[in-house]
C-alpha positions as CSV (number, residue, x, y, z in Angstrom):
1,X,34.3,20.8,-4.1
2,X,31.0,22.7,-4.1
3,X,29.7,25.6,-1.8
4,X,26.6,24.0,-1.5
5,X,28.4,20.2,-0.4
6,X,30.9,22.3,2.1
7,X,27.4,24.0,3.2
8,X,25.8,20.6,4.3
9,X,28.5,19.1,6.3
10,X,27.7,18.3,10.0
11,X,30.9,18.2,11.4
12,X,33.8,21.0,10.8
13,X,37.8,20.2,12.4
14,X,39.6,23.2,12.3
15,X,43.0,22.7,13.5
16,X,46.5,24.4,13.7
17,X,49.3,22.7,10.9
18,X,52.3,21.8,13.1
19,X,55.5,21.1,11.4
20,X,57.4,18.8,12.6
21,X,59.9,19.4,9.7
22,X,60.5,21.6,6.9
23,X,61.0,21.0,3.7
24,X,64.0,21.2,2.3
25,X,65.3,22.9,4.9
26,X,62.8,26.1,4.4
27,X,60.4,27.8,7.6
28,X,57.1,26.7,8.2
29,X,54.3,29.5,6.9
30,X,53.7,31.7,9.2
31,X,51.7,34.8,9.9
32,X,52.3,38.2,10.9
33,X,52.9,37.2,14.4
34,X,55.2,34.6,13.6
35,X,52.9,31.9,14.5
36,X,51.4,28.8,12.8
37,X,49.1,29.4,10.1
38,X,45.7,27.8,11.4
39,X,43.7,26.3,8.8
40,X,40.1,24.8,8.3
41,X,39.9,21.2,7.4
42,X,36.6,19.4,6.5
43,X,36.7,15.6,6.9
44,X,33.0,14.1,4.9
45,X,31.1,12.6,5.5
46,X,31.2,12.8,9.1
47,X,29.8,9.0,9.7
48,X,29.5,5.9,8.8
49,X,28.1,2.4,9.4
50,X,29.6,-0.7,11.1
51,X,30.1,-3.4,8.0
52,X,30.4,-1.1,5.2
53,X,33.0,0.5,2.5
54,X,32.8,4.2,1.7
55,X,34.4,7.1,0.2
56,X,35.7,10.1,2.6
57,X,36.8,13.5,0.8
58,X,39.1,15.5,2.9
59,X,39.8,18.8,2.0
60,X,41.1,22.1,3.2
61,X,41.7,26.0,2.8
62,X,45.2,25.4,2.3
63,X,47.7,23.5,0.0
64,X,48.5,20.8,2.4
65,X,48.6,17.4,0.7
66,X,50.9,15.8,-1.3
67,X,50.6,13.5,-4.2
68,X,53.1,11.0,-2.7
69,X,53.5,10.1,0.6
70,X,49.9,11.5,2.2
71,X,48.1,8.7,4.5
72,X,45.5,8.6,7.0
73,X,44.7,7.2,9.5
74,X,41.0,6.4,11.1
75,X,42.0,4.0,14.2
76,X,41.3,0.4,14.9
77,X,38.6,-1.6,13.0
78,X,38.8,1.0,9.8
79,X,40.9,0.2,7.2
80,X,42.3,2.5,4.4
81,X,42.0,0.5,0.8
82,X,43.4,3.6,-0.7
83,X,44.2,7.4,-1.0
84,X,43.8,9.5,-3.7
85,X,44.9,13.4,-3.6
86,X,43.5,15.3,-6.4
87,X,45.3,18.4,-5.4
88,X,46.7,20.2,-2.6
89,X,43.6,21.3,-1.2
90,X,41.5,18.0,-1.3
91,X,41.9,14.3,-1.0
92,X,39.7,11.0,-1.3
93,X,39.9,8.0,1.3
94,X,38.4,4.6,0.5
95,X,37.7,3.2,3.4
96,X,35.9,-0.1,4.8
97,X,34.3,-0.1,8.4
98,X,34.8,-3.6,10.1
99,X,31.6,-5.4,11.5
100,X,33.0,-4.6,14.7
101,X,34.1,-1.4,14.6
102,X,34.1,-0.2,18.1
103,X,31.5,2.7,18.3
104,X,31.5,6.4,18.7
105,X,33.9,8.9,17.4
106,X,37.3,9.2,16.9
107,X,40.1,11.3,16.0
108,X,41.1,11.1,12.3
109,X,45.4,11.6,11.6
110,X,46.8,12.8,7.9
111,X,50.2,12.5,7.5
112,X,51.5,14.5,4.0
113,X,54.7,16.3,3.4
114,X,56.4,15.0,6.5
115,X,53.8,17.0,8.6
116,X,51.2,15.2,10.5
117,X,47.4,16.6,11.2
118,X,45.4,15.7,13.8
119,X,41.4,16.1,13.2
120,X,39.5,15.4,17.2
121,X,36.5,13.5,17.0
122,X,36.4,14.0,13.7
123,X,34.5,10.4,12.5
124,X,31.5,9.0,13.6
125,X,31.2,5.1,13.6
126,X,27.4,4.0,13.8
127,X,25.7,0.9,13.5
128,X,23.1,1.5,11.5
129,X,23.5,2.7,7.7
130,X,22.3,2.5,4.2
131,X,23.0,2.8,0.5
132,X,20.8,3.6,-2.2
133,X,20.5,2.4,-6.0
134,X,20.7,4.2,-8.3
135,X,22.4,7.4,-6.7
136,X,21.6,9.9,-9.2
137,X,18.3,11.0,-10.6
138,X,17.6,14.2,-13.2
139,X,15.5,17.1,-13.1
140,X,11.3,16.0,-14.0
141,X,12.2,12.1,-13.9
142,X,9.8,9.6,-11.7
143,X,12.1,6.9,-10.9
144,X,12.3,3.6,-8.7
145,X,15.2,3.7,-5.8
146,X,16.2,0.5,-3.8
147,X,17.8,1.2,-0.2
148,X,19.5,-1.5,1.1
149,X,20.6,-1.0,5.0
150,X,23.2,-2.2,7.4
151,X,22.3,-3.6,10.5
152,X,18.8,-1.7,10.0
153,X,15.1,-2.6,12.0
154,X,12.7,-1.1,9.0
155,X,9.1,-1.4,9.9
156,X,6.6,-1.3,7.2
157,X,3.8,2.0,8.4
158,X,6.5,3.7,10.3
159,X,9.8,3.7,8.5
160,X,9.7,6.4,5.9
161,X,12.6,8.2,3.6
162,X,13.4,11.7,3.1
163,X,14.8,12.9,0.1
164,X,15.4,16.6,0.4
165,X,13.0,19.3,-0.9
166,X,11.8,18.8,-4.5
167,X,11.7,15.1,-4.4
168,X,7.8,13.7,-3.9
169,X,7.8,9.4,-2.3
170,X,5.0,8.2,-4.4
171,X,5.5,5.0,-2.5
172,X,7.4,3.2,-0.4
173,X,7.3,-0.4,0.8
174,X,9.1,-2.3,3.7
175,X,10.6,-5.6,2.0
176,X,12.3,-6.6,5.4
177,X,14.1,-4.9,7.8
178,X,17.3,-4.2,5.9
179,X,15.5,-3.6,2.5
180,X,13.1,-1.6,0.9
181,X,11.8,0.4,-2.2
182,X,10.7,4.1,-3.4
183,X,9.2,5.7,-6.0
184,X,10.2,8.7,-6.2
185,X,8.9,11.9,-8.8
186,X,11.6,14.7,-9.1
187,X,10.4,17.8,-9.4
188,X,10.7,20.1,-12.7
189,X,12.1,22.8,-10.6
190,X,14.2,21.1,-7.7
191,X,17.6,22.2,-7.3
192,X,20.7,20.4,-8.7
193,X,23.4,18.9,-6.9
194,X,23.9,16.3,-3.8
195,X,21.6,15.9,-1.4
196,X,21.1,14.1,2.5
197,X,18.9,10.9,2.5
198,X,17.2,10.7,5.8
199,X,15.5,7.0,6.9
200,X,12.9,8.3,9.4
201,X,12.7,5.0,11.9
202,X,10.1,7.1,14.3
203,X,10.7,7.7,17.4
204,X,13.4,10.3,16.8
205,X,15.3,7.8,15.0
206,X,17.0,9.3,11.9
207,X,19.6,7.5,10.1
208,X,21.5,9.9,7.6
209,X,23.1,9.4,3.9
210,X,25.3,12.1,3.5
211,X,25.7,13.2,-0.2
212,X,23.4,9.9,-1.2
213,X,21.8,11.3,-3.9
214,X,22.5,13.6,-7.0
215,X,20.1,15.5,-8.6
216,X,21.8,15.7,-12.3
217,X,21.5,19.0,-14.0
218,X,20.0,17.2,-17.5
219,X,16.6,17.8,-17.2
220,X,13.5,16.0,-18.9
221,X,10.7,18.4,-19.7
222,X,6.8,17.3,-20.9
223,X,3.7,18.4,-21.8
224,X,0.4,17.0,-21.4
225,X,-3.0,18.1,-23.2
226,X,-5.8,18.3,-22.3
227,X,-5.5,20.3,-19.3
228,X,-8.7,19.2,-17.8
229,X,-10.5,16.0,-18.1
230,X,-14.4,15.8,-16.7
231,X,-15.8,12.7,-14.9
232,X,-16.9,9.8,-16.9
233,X,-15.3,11.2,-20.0
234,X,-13.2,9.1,-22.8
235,X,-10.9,11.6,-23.6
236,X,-7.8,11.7,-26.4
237,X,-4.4,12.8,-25.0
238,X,-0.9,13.7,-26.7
239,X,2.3,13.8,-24.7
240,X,5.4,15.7,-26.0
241,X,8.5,15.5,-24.0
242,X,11.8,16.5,-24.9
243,X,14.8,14.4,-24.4
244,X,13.4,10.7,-24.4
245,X,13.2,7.6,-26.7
246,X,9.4,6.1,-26.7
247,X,10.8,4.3,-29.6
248,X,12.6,2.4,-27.5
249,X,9.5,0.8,-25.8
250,X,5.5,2.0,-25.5
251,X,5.4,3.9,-22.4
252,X,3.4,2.7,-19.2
253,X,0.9,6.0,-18.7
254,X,0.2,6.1,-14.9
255,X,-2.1,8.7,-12.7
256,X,-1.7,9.9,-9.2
257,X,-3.7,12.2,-7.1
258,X,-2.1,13.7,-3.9
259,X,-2.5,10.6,-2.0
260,X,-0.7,8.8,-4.8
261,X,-1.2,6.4,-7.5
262,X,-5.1,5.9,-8.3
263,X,-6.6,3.6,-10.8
264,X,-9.2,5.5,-11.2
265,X,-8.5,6.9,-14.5
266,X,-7.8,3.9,-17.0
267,X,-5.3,4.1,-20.1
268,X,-7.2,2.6,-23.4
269,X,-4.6,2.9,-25.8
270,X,-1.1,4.7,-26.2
271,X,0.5,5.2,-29.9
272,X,4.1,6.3,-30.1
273,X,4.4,8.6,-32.7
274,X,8.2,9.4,-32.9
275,X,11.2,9.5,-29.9
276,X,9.4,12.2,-28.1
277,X,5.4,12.7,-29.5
278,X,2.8,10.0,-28.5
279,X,-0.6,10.2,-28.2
280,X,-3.4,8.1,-26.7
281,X,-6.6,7.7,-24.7
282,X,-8.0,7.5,-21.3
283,X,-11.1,7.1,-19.5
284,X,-12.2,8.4,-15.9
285,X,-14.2,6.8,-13.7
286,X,-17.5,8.7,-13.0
287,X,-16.0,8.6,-9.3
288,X,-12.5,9.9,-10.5
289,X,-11.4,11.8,-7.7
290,X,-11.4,15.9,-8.3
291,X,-8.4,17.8,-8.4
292,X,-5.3,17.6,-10.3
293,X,-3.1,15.0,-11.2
294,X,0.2,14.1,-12.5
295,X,1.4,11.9,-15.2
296,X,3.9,9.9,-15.2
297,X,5.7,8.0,-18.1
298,X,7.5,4.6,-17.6
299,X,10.0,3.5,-20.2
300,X,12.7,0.6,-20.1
301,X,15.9,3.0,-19.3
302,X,14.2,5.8,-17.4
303,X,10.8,7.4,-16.1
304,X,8.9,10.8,-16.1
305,X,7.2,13.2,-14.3
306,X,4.7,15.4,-15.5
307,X,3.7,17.1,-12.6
308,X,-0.3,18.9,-12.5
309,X,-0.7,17.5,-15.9
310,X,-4.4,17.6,-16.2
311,X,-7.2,18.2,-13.4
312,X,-10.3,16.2,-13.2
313,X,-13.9,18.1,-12.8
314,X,-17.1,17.0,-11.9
315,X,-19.2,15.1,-14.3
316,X,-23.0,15.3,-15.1
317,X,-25.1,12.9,-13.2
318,X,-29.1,11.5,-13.3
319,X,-31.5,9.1,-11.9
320,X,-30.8,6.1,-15.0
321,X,-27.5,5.9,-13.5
322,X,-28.4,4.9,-10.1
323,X,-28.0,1.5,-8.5
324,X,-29.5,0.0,-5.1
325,X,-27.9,-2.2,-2.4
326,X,-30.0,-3.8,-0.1
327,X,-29.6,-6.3,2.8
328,X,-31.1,-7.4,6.2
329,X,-28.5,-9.8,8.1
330,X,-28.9,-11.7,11.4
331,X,-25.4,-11.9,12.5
332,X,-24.8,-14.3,15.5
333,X,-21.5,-15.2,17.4
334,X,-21.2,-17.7,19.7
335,X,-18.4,-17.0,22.4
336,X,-15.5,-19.5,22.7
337,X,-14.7,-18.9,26.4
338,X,-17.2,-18.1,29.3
339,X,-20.6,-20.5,28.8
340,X,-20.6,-20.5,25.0
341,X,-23.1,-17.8,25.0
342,X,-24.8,-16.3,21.7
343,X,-24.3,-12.9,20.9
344,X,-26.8,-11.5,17.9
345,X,-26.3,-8.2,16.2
346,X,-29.2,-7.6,13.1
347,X,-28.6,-5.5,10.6
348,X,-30.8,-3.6,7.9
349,X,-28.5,-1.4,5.4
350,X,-29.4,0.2,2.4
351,X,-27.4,2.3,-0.1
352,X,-28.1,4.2,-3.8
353,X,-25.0,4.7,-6.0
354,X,-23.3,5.2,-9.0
355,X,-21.5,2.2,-10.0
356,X,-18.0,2.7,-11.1
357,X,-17.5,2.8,-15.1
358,X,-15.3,1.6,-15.6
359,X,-15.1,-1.2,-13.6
360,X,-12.5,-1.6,-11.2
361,X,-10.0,-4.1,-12.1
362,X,-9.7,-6.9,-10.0
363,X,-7.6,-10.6,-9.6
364,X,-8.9,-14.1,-8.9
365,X,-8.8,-17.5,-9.9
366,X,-8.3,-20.7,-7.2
367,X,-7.4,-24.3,-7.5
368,X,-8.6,-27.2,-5.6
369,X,-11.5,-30.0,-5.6
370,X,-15.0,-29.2,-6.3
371,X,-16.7,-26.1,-7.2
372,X,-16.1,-22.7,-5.9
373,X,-18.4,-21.5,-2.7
374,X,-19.9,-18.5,-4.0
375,X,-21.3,-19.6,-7.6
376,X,-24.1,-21.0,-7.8
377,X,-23.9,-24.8,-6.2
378,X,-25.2,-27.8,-9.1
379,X,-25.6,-29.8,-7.2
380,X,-26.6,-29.2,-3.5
381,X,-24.9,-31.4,-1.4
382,X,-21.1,-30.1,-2.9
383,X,-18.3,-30.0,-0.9
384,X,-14.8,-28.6,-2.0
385,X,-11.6,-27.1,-0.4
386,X,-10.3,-24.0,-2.6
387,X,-7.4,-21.7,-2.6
388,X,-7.3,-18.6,-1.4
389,X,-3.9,-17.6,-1.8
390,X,-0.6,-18.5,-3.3
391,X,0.5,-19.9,-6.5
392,X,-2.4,-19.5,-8.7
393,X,-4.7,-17.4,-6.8
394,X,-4.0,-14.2,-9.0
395,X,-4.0,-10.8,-7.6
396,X,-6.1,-8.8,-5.2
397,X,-8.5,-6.0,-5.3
398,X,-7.0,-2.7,-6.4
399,X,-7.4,0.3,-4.3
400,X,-10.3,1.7,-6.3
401,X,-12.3,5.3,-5.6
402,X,-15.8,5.4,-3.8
403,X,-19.1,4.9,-5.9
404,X,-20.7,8.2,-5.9
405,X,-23.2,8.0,-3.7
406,X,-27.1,9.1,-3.9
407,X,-29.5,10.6,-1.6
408,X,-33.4,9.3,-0.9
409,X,-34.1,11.6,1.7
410,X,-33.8,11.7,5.3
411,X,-34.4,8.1,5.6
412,X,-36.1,5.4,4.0
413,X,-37.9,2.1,5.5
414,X,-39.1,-1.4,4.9
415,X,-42.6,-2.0,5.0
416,X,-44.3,-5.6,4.8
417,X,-47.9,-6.8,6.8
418,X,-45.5,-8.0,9.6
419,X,-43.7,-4.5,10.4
420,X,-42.1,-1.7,9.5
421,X,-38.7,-1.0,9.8
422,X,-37.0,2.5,9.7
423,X,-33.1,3.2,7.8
424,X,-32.1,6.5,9.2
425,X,-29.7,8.3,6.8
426,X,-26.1,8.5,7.5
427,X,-23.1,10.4,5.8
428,X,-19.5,9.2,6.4
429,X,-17.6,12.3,7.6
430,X,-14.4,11.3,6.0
431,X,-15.5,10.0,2.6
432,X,-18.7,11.8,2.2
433,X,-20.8,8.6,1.5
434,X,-24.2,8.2,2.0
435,X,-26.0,5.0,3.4
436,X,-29.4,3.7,5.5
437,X,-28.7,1.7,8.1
438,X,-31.5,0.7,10.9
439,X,-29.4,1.2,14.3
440,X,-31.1,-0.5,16.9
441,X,-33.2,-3.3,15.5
442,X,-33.6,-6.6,17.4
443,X,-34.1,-10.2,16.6
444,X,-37.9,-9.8,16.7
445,X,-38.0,-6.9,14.0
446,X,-36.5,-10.1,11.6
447,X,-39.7,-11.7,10.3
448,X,-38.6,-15.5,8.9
449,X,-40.7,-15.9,5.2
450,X,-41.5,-12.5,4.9
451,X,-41.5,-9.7,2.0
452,X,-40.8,-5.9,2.3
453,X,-41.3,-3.2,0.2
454,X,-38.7,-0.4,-0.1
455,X,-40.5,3.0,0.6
456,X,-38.3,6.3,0.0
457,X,-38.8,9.2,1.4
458,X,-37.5,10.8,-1.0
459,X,-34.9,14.0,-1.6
460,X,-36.1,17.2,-4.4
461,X,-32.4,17.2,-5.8
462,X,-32.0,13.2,-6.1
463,X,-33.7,10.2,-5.6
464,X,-37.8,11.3,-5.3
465,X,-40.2,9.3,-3.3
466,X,-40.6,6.0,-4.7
467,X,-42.0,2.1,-3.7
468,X,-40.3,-0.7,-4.8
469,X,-43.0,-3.6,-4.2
470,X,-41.8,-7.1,-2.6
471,X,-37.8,-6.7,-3.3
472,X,-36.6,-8.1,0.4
473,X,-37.6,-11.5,1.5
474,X,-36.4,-12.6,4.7
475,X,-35.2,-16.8,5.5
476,X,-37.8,-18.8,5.1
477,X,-37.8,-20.4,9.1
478,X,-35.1,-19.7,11.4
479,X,-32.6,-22.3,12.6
480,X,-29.9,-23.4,15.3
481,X,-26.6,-24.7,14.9
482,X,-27.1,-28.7,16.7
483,X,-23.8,-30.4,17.0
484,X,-20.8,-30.9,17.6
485,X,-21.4,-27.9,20.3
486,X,-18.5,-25.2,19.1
487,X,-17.2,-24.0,21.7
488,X,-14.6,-24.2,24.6
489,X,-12.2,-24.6,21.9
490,X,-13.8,-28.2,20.9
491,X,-11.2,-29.9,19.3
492,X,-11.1,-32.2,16.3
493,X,-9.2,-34.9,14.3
494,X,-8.5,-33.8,10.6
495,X,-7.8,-37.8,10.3
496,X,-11.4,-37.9,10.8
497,X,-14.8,-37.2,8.8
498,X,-16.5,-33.6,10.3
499,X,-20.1,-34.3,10.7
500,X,-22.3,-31.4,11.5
501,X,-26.2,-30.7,12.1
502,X,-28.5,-27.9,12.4
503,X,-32.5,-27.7,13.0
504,X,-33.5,-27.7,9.4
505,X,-34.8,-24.4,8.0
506,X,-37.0,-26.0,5.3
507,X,-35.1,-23.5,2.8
508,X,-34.6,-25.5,-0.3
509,X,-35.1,-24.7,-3.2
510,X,-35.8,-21.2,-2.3
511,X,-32.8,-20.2,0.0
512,X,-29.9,-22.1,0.8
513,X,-27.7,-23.9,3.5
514,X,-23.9,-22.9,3.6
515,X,-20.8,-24.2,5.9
516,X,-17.3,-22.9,5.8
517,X,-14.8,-23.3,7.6
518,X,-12.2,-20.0,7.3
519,X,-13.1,-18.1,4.0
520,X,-11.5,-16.7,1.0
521,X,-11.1,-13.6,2.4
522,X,-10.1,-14.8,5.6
523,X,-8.2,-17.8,4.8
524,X,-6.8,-20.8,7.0
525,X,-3.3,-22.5,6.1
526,X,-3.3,-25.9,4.8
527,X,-1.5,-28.9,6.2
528,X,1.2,-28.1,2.7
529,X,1.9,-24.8,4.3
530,X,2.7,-23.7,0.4
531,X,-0.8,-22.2,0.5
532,X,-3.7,-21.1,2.4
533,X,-7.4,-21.6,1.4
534,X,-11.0,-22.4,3.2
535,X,-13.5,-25.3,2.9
536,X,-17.2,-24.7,1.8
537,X,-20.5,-27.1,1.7
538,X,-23.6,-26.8,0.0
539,X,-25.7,-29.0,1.8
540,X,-28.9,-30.7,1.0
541,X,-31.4,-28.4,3.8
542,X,-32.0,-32.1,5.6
543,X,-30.7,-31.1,8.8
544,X,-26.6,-33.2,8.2
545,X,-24.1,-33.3,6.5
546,X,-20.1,-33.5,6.9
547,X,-16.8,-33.1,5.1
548,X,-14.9,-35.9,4.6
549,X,-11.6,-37.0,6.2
550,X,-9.8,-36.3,2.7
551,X,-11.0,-33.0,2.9
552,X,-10.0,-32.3,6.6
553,X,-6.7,-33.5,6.4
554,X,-6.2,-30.7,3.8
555,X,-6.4,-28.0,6.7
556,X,-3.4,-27.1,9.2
557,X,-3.7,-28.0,12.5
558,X,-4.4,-25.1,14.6
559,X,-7.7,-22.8,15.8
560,X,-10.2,-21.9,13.0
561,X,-13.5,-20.7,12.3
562,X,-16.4,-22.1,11.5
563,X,-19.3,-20.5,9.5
564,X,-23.0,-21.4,8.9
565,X,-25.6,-19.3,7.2
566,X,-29.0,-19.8,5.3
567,X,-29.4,-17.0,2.4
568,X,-32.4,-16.1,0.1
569,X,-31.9,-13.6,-2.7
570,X,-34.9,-11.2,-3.9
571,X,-36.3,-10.6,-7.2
572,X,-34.5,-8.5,-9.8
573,X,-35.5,-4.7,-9.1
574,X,-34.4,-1.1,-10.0
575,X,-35.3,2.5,-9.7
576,X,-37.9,3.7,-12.1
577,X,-36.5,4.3,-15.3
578,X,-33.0,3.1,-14.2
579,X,-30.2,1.0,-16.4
580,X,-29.7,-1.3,-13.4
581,X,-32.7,-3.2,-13.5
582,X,-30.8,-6.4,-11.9
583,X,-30.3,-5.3,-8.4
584,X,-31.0,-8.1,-6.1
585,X,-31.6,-7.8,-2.1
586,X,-30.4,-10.3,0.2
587,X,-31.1,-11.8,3.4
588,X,-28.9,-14.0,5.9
589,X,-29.4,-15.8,9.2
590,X,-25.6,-16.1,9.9
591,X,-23.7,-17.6,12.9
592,X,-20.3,-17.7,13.5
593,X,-18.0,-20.1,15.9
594,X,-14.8,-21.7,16.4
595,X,-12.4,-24.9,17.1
596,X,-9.3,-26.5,17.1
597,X,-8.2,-28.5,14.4
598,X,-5.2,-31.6,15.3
């Protein structure tokens, strides 16, 4: 038995050894005064969970046990599978914890030698508990742990583990309330030897592991070169680590930043060299975050850690990389309750950046009748129910880093023979981007079939002053939603066609006419329940149109939105002298309701 393990228990009996018999007819020991010996017993772990088998060691200062005859005894609803003494000093109870235990704690009795000990309050029966898989990890490995709990209420954003010092969670996710996963990165220079696992529950509710992990003294040591790596860059890497077997599978390469795994530096190619020796290369985003990073290595049998392996610097930077995002929206929202009032919020936003290179990876894909809203529609007049999520939607958007963003000066403004309208600059305190947003523009400032300019005002160490003629049209004729009246929570047959009409906005072919009901991003379930998904029109800009019974009874019953807009795109545009030559402004009139689906 370890110092350091006698150091961490939480609960110490101490207790005098009564005889009630001597051995072969011999004295008890005594001391000097002719007393009883008193001796220090530790009983460990101190507690344990309702519905679970564990080990308890017992041990103590003196030769006490005795390799036959020792039992003990933990009280009603615990029962002993088996005693094991190692030696005199120290002895190993398997134990199993009914369901329902009675709670609290409770006196412990060891009976060995024809003596009996009696340990007060020595055991701790709780009703919540967890194990953890696997139970030992070594020195510089990144590995994955499952914790699988007892009578547990895990709550994904506020449960979170603890795994001692030297032991980084790299992530953690809530499966269900009695199941969940880490990813843990061991530390080069963490101590060896047992260690507490502590569930954090908030609140003040800690759940303990005693002993639940091992920290093995074998340790797995790397290398990574180069040391730094600038934004932007393709740069060649080697990794030499002693102790593993990349023959035994190419390694997954993976970056994280001290917020954790980023994908913003990408993995081009790895070659495995021999058991320990690879090399390979990697690209950074020109948005890679700054600052350094660790490395880690994922094999079939085991993972690694290289911890600060590289930091990332600041890349170069001019005008040909800059790209422009501009819109002017009409947003309107008619409310549900009260008198069905409209509520209009208009919008003019602007924004010069960087785009990410590379790219950040993304999923997709969708199943279902028709062609996808979003592309362009060939026909008009093209209706289609899609899937948003489920079997066959692919993945989702990874967590990818910021564009960098781009100053034009203090503000900039859209000027046409209608009006002007001014984009103050703002700058996000938390990410540092930088955007033009007009703040308090009403319906009036947005002209129908009109075309701005994009003036500059221009910044002397970025973007100069610059005009970019006729890059923002505006709608073609404004337009109101007509029937069914969506409000009150109007309610509607899915047995039945859905025919809808607007004022017509005498659009086509220059802008288009769009319905949805729910959206990709926001999606509604369908009457299957085994996926969820939207509906989405193209209509002909003659004022009707519907979507057809078929297509209704595809929805679940229940409350769901329902979208119209008319959108016009711009001409292809750029900043002088720029690589992005195909920006492309855009322009909605956009309203947004709701009803009730049976």
């Amino acid at each position: 038995m370890s110092a350091s393990r006698f150091a961490a228990l939480a609960a110490l009996v101490t207790l005098s050894l009564l005889s009630t018999g001597c051995k072969d007819g011999g004295k008890a020991d005594t001391g000097e005064a002719g007393r009883p010996v008193a001796s220090s017993v530790a009983l460990h772990p101190p507690v344990g969970g309702q519905g679970t088998s564990m080990e308890v060691r017992i041990d103590a200062n003196a030769s006490v046990f005795a390799f036959d005859g020792t039992s003990v005894d933990f009280g009603e609803g615990i029962r002993v599978d088996g005693v094991n003494v190692d030696d005199g000093w120290g002895s190993r109870v398997a134990i199993t914890i009914e369901p329902d235990a009675a709670l609290g704690k409770r006196t412990v009795e060891v009976r060995s030698d024809g003596r009996r000990y009696t340990l007060t309050d020595a055991f701790d029966v709780i009703a919540e508990s967890f194990r953890i898989a696997p139970e030992t990890v070594r020195i510089g490995e990144a590995v994955d742990i499952d914790i699988v709990g007892t009578n547990t209420a895990w709550l994904g954003g506020v449960t979170w583990p603890n795994f001692g010092e030297g032991i980084d969670v790299v992530e953690f996710s809530v499966l269900s309330e009695t199941l969940a996963t880490a990813s843990l990165s061991v530390s080069p220079d963490t101590a060896p030897g047992w260690r507490n696992v502590v569930m954090d529950n908030g609140g003040g509710s800690l759940v303990t592991l005693y002993d639940g992990l091992k920290v093995d003294r074998v340790s797995l040591a790397a290398t990574f070169d180069p040391p730094v790596a600038e934004q932007g860059d393709t740069v060649e890497f080697t990794v030499f680590a002693r102790g593993t077997d990349f023959q035994s599978g190419t390694p997954r390469v993976g970056f994280a930043d001290r917020y954790g795994p980023n994908p913003d530096v990408v993995v081009d190619t790895v070659t495995v060299l021999d058991a320990e020796n690879l090399y390979g290369r990697m690209t950074l985003s020109n948005a890679a975050a700054l600052g350094n990073r660790d490395v880690t290595l994922e094999l079939p049998d085991e993972g690694l850690l290289i911890p600060d392996a590289f930091e990332v610097i600041g890349g170069e930077w001019d005008l040909s990389e800059v790209a422009v995002d501009l819109s002017f929206t009409v947003v309107r929202s008619r409310d549900n309750n009260g008198n069905g009032e409209y509520s209009e919020r208009v919008r003019a936003n602007c924004t010069f950046f960087i785009p990410l290179d590379p790219p950040c990876p993304s999923g997709g894909g969708g199943s279902g009748s028709g062609s996808e809203a979003g592309s362009d529609p060939s026909p008009y007049d093209n209706n289609g129910v899609w899937m948003a999520t489920g079997e066959g939607s692919g993945g989702g958007q990874e967590d990818c880093p910021f564009p960098t963003p781009v100053s034009a000066g203090d503000y900039v403004w859209l000027e046409s023979d209608q009006n002007i309208i001014t984009l103050e600059k703002q700058i996000d305190t938390a990410s540092g981007s930088i955007y033009y947003t007009a703040p308090d523009i009403q319906l009036e400032d947005y002209v129908t079939d009109n075309m701005y300019d994009l003036h500059t005002s221009g910044d002397p160490e970025a973007i100069g002053e610059f005009v970019l003629d006729e890059v923002l049209p505006t709608v073609p004729s404004d337009w109101q939603w007509v029937a069914p009246d969506l409000w009150g929570n109007h309610t509607h047959n899915r047995a039945e066609d859905f025919a809808f009409s607007w004022t017509p906005a005498l659009t086509y072919p220059d802008a288009m006419f769009v319905v949805s009901i729910c959206t990709k991003q926001s999606p509604c379930p369908m009457a299957e329940e085994s996926w969820s998904g939207y509906a989405g029109a193209y209509p002909w800009d003659d004022g009707s149109h519907l979507f057809t019974a078929s297509e209704m009874s595809m929805m679940g019953a229940g409350g769901v939105p329902v979208y119209a807009y008319s959108v016009i795109s711009g001409r292809e545009f750029g900043l002088p002298d720029s690589i992005y030559q195909t920006n492309q402004a855009t322009s909605y009139i956009y309203l947004s309701q709701y009803m009730v689906l049976e």
